[in-house]
N, C-alpha and C positions, 0 to 999 in steps of 0.2 A: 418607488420601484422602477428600474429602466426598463427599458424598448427589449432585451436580451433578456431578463426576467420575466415579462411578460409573455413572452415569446415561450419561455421555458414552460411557464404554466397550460400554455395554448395545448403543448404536447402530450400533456396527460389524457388530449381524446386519444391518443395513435394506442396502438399496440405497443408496451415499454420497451422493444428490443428493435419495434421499428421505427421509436423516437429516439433511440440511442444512436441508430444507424444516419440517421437523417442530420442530428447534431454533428456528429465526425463530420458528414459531408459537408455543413453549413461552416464550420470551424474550418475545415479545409482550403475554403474557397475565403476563407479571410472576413468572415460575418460576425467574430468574436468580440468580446469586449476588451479593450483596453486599458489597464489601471496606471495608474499613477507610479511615482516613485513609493518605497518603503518605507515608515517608520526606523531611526537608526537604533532602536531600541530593540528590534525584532531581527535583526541580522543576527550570525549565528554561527560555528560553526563542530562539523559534526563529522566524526572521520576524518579529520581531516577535508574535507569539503566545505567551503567557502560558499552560506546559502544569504541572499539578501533578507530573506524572512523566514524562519522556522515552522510553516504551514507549507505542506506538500500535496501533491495527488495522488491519489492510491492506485496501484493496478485496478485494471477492470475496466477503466473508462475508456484509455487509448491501449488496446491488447496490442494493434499493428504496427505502434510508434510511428502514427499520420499527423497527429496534429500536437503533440507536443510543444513544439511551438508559439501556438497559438493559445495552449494553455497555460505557459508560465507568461506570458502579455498578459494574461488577463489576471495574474495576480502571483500565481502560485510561486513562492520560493523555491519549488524541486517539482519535476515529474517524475513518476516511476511508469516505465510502460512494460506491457506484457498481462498476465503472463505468457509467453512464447515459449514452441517448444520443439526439439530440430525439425519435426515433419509437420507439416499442413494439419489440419483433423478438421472437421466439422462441429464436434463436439455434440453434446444431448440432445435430444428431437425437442422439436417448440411443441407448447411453451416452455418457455424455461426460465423467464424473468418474470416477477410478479411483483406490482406496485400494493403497497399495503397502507393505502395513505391515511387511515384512522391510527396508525402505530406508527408512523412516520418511519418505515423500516421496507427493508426489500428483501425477498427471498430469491436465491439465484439458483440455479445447476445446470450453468454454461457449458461446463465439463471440457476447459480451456480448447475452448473455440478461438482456433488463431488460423494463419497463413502460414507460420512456420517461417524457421530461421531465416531465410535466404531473404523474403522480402523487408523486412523488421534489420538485417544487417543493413540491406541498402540503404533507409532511411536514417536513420543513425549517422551511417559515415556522411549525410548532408547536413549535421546538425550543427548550428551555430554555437552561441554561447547559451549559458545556463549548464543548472546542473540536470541530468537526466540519466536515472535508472533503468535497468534492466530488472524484469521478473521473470527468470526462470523456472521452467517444469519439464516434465516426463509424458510423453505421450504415453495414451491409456492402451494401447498394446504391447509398449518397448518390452520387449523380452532383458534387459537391463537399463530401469529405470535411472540405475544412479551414471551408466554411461552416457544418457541422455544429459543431464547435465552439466557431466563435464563436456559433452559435445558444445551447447550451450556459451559455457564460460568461454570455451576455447573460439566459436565463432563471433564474440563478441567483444574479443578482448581488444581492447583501444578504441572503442567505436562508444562504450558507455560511463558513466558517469562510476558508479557503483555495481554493483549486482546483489541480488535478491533472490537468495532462494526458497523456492516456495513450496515447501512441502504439508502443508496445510490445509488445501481445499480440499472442505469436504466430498465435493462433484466427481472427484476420479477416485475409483474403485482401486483401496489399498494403500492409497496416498500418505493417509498420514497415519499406517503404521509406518514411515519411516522415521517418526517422532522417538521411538523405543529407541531405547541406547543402540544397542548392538547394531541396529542400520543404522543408525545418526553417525553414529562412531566412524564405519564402512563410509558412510555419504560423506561425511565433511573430511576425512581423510583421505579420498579420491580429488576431492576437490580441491584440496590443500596442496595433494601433493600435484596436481594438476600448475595451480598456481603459482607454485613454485617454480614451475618451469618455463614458466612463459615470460616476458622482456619484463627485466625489472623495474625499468625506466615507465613502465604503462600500469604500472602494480595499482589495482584502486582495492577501494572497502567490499567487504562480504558481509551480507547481513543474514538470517534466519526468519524466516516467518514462522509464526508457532499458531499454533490454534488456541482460543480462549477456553475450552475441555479438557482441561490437562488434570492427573490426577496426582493426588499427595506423591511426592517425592519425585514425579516427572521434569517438574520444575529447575530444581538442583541438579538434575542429570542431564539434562539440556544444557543448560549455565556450564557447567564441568568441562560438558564434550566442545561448544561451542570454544570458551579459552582455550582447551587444548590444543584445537586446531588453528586457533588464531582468527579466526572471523572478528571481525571490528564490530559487532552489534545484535540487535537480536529486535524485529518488530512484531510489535504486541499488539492487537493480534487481528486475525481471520477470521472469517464470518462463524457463527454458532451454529450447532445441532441441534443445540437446548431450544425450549419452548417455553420462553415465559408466556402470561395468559397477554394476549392478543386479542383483538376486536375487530380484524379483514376476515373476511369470506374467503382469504389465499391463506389464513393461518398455518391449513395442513399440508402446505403441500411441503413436498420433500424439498431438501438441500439447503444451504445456506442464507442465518437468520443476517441481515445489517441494519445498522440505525442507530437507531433512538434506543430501543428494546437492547443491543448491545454495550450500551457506555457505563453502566456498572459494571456488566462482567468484565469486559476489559479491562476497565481499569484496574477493578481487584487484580486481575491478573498481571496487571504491568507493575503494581504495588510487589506481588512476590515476586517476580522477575529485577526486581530495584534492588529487596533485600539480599533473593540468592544471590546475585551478582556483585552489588558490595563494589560498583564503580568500577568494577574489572573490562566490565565491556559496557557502550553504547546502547541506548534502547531509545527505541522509534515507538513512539505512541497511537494509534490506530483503534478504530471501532466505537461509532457513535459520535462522533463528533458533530456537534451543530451551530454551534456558538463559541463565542471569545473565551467563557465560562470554560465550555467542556475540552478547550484546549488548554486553559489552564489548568485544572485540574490535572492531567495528563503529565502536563509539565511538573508539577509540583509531585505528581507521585512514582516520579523519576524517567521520565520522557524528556530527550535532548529537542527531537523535533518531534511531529505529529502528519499524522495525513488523514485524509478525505473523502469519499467521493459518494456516497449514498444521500446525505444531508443534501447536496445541489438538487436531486431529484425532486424533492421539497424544494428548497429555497433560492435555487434559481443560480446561475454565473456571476451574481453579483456576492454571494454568501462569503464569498473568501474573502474578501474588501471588508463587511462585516466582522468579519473574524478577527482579522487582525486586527481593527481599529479598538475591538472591544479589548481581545489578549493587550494589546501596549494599554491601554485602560489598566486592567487588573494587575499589572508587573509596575506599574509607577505608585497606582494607591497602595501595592504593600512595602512598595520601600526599594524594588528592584530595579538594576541601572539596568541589566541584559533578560533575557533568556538565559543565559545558564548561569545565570544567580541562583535562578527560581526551581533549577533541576533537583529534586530531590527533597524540596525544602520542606513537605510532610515527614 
């Protein structure tokens, strides 16, 4: 275990929102770990996006896009920062994060607590190489959520890697009925036609974030709307409402399940989102991930790449180093030269 692992472990006396705040800080000031080169087995690429490894970071960790940077050093093939959303907010009264360390899972209802555009553009247009995403949302008063982010797209375009639209968290009131066709419809055809207008020459990937709660025939109708509008991908998925049985003292509390307690449902869900889609679009694999293992799985049930970030809470800055050595492990002993050999291969 390193010095940065340890470290990590030390954090679980603080308050988990004010060991999150404390890491940003630490990672800012250049205290992070630094990994090696990649396996050439786990390069990859996705959209059109050229990644050295197919293991990402998930929103949530860097909402501000502060340390990004410091997080693809330390391992990660891709950051996603955000989610961001045009106006400042505050977001949910604390507590609002709960460590649930007998279930290796967290419950959130951050209720996108950001700075809002204007700081999150600044950062960005400093940003060196790598690939680095945008997560976009809708402030929880916008009197028109879906003009929110096309405000969004529009202030970020040329500054980010991709974009991610997030209409999945369960923490903001109403959010993800915009999952139902008719607003999906409405939202991704604003955005589309938003993007269309903007320099061709800067044109990157749109992805979908869905929630792992979807119900019979949601699936296909997502799949449907998302092709039609042209979005390169769709990742699977966003923290849970469901309640499997758990063993923390935080079990009840409200808002979004992540972890451990996640990576069946997920990936069931990323399983029908493989089928409906039928290779039409791109899917990013997400929710529960711990291991080399549970990235390959992911891979194998139709996930081009995969992301992260509740699993470190447990196992530290060094997990992704881990992860990968294990994923190129499980893609040689079945027989695969890439990552997208192995996409779909269930």
């Amino acid at each position: 275990m390193s010095l940065h692992d340890i470290a990590a472990r030390a954090m679980h006396v603080l308050d988990p929102e004010d060991a999150h705040r404390l890491t940003i800080r630490l990672l800012a000031l250049g205290l992070g770990p630094r990994a090696g080169g990649d396996d050439p087995i786990l390069a990859t690429q996705v959209a059109g996006l050229k990644l050295p490894n197919c293991v990402g970071l998930a929103p949530g960790f860097d909402k501000n896009a502060e340390v990004f940077g410091p997080m693809l050093a330390s391992g990660f093939g891709f950051v996603e920062c955000g989610t961001v959303t045009p106006l400042a907010q505050a977001g949910n009264p604390r507590p609002r994060l709960f460590r649930l360390s007998e279930d290796q899972a967290v419950i959130n209802r951050m209720g996108f607590n950001n700075e809002g555009l204007e700081p999150f553009a600044a950062r960005l247009a400093r940003r060196g190489p790598g690939v680095v995403g945008a997560n976009i949302g809708a402030n929880k008063d916008a009197e028109d959520r879906v003009a929110d982010y096309v405000t969004g797209l529009t202030r970020l375009w040329g500054l980010a890697s991709y974009f991610t639209i997030n209409i999945s968290s369960p923490n903001t009131p109403g959010l993800r009925a915009l999952q139902t066709k008719a607003a999906l419809e409405e939202l991704l055809g604003r955005l589309a036609q938003a993007r269309d207008a903007l320099p061709a020459a800067g044109r990157v990937p749109m992805f979908l974030k869905v929630a792992p709660d979807l119900e019979d025939g949601e699936v296909e109708a997502i799949v449907e709307t998302v092709v039609a509008n042209g979005l390169e991908g769709i990742i699977v998925s966003n923290t849970t409402i469901s309640r499997p049985q758990l063993a923390s003292r935080f079990a009840g509390e409200t808002g979004g399940l992540s972890g451990a307690p996640l990576t069946a449902l997920s990936t069931q869900m990323l399983s029908a989102f493989a089928q409906a889609s039928a290779g039409r679009v791109v899917l990013i694999g997400a929710g529960g991930i711990a291991s080399g293992q549970d990235a390959y799985a992911k891979i194998r049930a139709g996930a081009s790449a995969v992301q992260l970030y509740s699993a470190m809470v447990f196992g530290g800055p060094g997990l992704v180093t881990r992860i990968k050595r294990d994923l190129a492990t499980c893609l040689r002993r079945d027989g695969f030269a890439s990552v997208a050999a192995a996409v779909g291969a269930n």
